[in-house]
N, C-alpha and C positions, 0 to 999 in steps of 0.2 A: 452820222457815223459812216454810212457807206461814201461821201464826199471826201472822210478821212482818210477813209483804207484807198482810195482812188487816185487822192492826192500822195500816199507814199507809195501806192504800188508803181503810179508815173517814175516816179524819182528813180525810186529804186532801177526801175528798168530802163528809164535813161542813160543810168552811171551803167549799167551793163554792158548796154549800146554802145558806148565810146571806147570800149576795150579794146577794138581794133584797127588798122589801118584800112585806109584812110580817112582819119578822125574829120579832115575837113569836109568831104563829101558829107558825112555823118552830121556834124555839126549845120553846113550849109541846106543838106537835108530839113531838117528838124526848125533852123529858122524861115527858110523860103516857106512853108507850111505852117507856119504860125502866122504869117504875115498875110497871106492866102486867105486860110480861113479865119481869119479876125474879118476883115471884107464879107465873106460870106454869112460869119455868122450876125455879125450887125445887121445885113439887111432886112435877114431875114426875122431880126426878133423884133425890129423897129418897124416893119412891116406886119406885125402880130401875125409872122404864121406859125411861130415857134415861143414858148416862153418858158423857163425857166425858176419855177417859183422858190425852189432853194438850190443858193449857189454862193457858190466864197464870194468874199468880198461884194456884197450883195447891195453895199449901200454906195459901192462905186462902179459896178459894171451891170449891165441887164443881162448882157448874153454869160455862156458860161466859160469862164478863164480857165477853166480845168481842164475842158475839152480842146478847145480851142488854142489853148500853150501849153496844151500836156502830153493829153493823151491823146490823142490827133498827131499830132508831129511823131510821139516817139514812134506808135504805129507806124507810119509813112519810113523814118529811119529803118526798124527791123524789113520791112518792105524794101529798100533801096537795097540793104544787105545782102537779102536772099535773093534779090533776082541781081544782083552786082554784077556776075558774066553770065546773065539767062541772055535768050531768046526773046524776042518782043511777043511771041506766045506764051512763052512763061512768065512773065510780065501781066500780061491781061488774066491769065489763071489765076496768078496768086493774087491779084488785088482784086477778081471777084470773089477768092476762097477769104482774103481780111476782111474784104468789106461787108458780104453775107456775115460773120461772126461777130462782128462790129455795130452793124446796124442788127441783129437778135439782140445783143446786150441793150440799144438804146429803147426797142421795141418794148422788151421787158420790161424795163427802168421808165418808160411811157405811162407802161401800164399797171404796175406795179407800186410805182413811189410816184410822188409829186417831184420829182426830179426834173422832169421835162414833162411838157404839155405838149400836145399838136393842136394846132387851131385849122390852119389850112394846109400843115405841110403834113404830110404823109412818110412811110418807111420807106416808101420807092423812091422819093426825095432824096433822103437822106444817103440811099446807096447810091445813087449815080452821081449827087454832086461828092462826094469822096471817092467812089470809083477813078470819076473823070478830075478832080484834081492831083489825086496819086497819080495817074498814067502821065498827064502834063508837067508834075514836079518831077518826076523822075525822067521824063525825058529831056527837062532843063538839063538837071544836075548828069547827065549821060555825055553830056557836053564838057563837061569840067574835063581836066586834067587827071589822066590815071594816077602818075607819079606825085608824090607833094613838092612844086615848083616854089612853093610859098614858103620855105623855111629860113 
């Protein structure tokens, strides 16, 4: 049930996410970050530091496709949004202010439900590799074009 409500609360807060301009920052966003942590999260569950014992599509993915092409990117999106004309300190603030409340949810959901397992990975893990892929995707896409050239 809670993998329900997760999987429509992504959704939901994705179609929110594109209401504004620059959809393709948003868009590019959101895919460079799935591509990302698809990488990361393979390694890591093939390497049994991480398992996931209930998760969609379970009889074709190990790691978890929810996280990993959902809720992960749209984060990282609302992240690109709010620091869009920040400072590269307000940048590093707010992706420690998501990443702290991000990784509490997965702590909880660790600890709480069989949703995720830790075997060797840890919640420090888990905050600095999203920390440090957020600051790195966002400073790809800071590279993109303000205006949309692409139309």
């Amino acid at each position: 049930m809670i993998l329900w409500c997760l999987l429509f609360l992504g959704f939901v807060l994705f179609g929110f996410s594109l209401r504004k301009p620059p959809i393709y920052h948003w868009l590019f966003t959101f895919l460079l970050t799935s591509y990302c942590s698809t990488f990361i999260g393979v390694i890591v569950v093939e390497k049994g530091m991480l398992e996931y014992p209930i998760r969609l599509l379970a009889d074709y993915f190990e790691s978890s496709i929810l996280y990993e092409y959902l809720l992960f990117p749209v984060l990282c999106v609302y992240f690109h949004q709010t620091t869009y004309n920040a400072s590269y300190k307000i940048w590093f603030l707010q992706a420690f202010c998501y990443n702290t409340f991000f990784t509490i949810i997965e702590v909880i959901l660790e600890h709480y439900t069989n949703l995720v397992q830790y075997h060797t990975w840890t919640w420090l893990y888990t905050f600095i590799s999203t920390f440090m892929l957020m600051i790195i995707i966002r400073t790809i896409v800071q590279f993109l074009p303000r205006k949309n050239t692409y139309s």
